[in-house]
N, C-alpha and C positions, 0 to 999 in steps of 0.2 A: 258737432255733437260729441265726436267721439275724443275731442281736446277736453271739450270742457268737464264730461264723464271723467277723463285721464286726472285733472286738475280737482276736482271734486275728492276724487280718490286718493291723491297726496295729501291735502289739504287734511281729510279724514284720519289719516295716518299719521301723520304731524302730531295731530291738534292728542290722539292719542300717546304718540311715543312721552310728548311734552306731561301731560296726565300722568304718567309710569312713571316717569322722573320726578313727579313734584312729588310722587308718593313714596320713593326710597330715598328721597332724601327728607321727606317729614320722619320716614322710619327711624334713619339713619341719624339727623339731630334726637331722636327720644333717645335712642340709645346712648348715643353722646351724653345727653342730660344724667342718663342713670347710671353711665358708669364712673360719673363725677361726682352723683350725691354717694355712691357706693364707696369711692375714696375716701368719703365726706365721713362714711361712717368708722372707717380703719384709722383717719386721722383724729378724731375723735375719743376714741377709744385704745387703748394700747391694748389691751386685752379681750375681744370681741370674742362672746360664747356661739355655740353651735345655735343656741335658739333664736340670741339675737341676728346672728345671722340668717338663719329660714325665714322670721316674721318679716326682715327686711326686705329679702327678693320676692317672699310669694305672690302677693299682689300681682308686683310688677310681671311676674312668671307666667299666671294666670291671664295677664291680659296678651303677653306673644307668646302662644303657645308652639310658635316655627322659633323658637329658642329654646333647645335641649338642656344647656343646664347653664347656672352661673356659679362661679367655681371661685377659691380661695386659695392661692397660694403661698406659703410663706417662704422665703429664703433661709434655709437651715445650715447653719454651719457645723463641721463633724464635731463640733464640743455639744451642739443641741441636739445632735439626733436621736439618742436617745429618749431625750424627753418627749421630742414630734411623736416618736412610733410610739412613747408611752400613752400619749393623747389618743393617737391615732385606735391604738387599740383599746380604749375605753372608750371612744366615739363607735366604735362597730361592733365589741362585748367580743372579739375572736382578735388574735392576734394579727397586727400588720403593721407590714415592714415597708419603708421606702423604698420602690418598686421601677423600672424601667424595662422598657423594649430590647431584649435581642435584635444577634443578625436577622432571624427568621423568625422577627417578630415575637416570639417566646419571652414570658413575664419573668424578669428574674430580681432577686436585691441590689438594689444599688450599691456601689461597693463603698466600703470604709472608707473614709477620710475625704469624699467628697464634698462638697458643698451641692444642696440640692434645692429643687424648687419645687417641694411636694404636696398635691392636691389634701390640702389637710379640710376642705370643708366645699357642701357641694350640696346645689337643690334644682329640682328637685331629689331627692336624698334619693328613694328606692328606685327608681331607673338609671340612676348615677353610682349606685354605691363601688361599682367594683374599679374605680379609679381612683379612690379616695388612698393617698399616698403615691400616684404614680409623679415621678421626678419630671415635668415638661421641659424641664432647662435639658433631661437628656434625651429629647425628643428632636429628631434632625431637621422633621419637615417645621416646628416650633420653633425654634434658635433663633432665627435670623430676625423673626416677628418679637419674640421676646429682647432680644438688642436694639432694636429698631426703637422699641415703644420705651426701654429704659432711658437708652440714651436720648434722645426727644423728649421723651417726658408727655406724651401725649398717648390719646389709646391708637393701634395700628391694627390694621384688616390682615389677618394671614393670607394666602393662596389657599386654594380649597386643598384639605387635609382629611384624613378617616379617623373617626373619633374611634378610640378601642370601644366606648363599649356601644356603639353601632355596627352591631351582630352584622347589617345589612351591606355595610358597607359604601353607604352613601357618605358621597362628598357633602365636608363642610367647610364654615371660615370659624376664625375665633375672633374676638375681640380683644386684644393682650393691653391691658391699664395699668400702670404703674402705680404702686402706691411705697413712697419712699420714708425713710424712715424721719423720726421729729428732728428738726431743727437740720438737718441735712438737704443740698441744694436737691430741686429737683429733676433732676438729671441725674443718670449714670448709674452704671449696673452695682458700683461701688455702694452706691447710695440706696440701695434698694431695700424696702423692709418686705417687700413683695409682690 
């Protein structure tokens, strides 16, 4: 009695672990699915506005709501930066600048002449606003995730990371998707429109 109890009880276990898996991996191709029609909408468009970007994600946003934000990066070079933070700060009505992490963590301007990768657009908008311009290409625990996903060319899962604006400080991941610029291969950070 007490084998077949024991057997019963794996068997249980199993039949659940297998159940768990078939449901992060349905999660996991959606996501898949949306961060390629998301691509779909960058390639698309050369000039994607801040609305059409909200009407795009909320749906989607609304239905996982264990997804904090989904977020717009562009690759800026120090001849555009300018115009980013002119955007940036008619997107927020207060001024802001392309922003990075301190040693000790402390928010500071990115410095001139870099080339930057700053969160220029972000929903849900008001639980996200105060990242809107931070640099992730100068984010140490990001890099490796953002090279990973440029050069492949595919989306990459980070390592669990602390998003700045979770006050709480709970671990997360990101999903890093390349979207490269027209008529350029898809591959390489060279290539990158974002």
């Amino acid at each position: 009695v007490g084998h077949v109890a024991a057997t019963e009880r794996i068997n249980r276990f199993q039949a659940a672990a297998e159940r768990a898996v078939r449901q992060l991996e349905n999660r996991f191709a959606d996501y898949e699915t949306f961060v390629y029609l998301f691509c779909g909408l960058f390639y698309s468009q050369h000039d994607v506005t801040p609305e059409q970007f909200d009407r795009f994600v909320q749906e989607w946003i609304r239905r996982h709501p264990e997804v904090k934000a989904v977020e717009w990066a562009p690759l800026v070079s120090a001849a555009d930066r300018a115009a980013t933070e002119s955007r940036l700060t008619r997107l927020q009505g207060r001024p802001v600048r392309i922003f990075r992490r301190g040693p000790q963590q402390e928010l500071r301007e990115s410095p001139p002449g870099a080339e930057d990768l700053p969160l220029l657009y972000v929903s849900p908008f008001v639980a996200n606003r105060t990242v809107l311009g931070l640099d992730i290409a100068s984010e140490p625990d990001r890099m490796p995730t953002l090279r990973a996903a440029a050069e492949l060319g595919v989306p990459v899962i980070s390592p669990p990371i602390t998003l700045i604006q979770d006050l709480r400080g709970r671990p997360a991941v990101i999903l890093l998707t390349p979207v490269y610029r027209e008529g350029a291969p898809r591959h390489g950070w060279e290539n990158l429109r974002g």
